[in-house]
C-alpha positions in Angstrom: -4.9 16.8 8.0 -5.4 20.5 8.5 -3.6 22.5 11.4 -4.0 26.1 11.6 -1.2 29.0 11.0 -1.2 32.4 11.7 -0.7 34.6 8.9 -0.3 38.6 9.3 -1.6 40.5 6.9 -1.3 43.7 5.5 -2.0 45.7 8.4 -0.8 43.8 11.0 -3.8 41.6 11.7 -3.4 37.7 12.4 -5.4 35.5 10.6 -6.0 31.9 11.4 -5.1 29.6 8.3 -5.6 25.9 7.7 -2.3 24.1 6.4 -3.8 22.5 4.3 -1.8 18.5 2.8 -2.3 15.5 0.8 -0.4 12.8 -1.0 -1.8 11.1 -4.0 0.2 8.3 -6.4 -0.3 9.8 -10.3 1.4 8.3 -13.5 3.7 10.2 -15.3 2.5 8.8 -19.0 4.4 11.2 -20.5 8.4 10.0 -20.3 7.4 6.4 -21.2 11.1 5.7 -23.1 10.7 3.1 -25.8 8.2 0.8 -23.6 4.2 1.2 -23.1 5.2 1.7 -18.9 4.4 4.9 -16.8 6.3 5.9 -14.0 4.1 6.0 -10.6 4.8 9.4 -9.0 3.7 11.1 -5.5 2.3 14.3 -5.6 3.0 15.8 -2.7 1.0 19.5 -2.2 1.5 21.4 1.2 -0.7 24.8 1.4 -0.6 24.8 -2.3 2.3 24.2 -3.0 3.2 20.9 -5.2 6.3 18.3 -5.4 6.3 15.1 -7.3 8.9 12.1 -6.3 9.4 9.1 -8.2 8.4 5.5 -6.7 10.8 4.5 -8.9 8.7 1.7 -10.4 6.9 1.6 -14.0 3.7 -0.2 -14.8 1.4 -1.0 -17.9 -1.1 2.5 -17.7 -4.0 0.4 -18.4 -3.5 -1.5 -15.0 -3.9 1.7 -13.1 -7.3 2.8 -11.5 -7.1 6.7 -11.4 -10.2 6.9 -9.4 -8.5 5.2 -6.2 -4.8 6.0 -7.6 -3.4 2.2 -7.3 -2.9 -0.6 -9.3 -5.4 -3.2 -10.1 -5.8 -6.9 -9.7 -4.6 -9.1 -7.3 -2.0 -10.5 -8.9 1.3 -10.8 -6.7 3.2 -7.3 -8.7 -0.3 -5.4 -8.0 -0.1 -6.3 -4.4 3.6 -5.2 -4.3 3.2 -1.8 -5.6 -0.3 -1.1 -3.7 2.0 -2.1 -0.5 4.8 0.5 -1.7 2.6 3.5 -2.4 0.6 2.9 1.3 4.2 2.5 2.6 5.5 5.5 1.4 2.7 7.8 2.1 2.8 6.2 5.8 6.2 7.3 6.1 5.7 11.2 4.5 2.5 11.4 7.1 4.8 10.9 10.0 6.8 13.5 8.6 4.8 15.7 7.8 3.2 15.3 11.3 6.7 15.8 12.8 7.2 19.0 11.5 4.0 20.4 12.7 3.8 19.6 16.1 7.7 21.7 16.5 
């Protein structure tokens, strides 16, 4: 989604900018403590600007499709965590969407 801002610059023009947003799930492979699992994460970047939050759920790294940024198979756990991440970023788009339109 893109909505425009006004930004002044330095001498006192105002500059239409696009907000620019997106959510995308990522593993954090890093912090895998004593087990071969990788927390899923949502990167959250706003005009830039990034935060990650925790799905609080870990998964086997080779199970995870990085060019779609979900889980693979069709097993019952793949469908559950799929179902989480589209949940989630359902819920952070109506937010997002709320605090634009004040």
């Amino acid at each position: 989604m893109k909505y425009p801002y006004f930004k002044i610059s330095g001498e006192s023009k105002l500059e239409t900018m696009p907000n620019t947003y997106s959510v995308i799930a990522t593993l954090r492979k890093k912090e895998r403590k004593n087990s071969n699992h990788a927390l899923i994460m949502l990167r959250i970047t706003v005009n830039g600007q990034r935060a990650e939050i925790s799905v609080k759920r870990r998964i086997d790294p080779e199970r995870w499709d990085s060019t779609v940024n979900r889980m693979r198979g069709t097993r019952e756990d793949a469908k559950e965590v799929n179902s989480l991440i589209d949940l989630l970023k359902l819920k952070l788009n109506k937010i997002y969407s709320n605090l634009i339109e004040k």
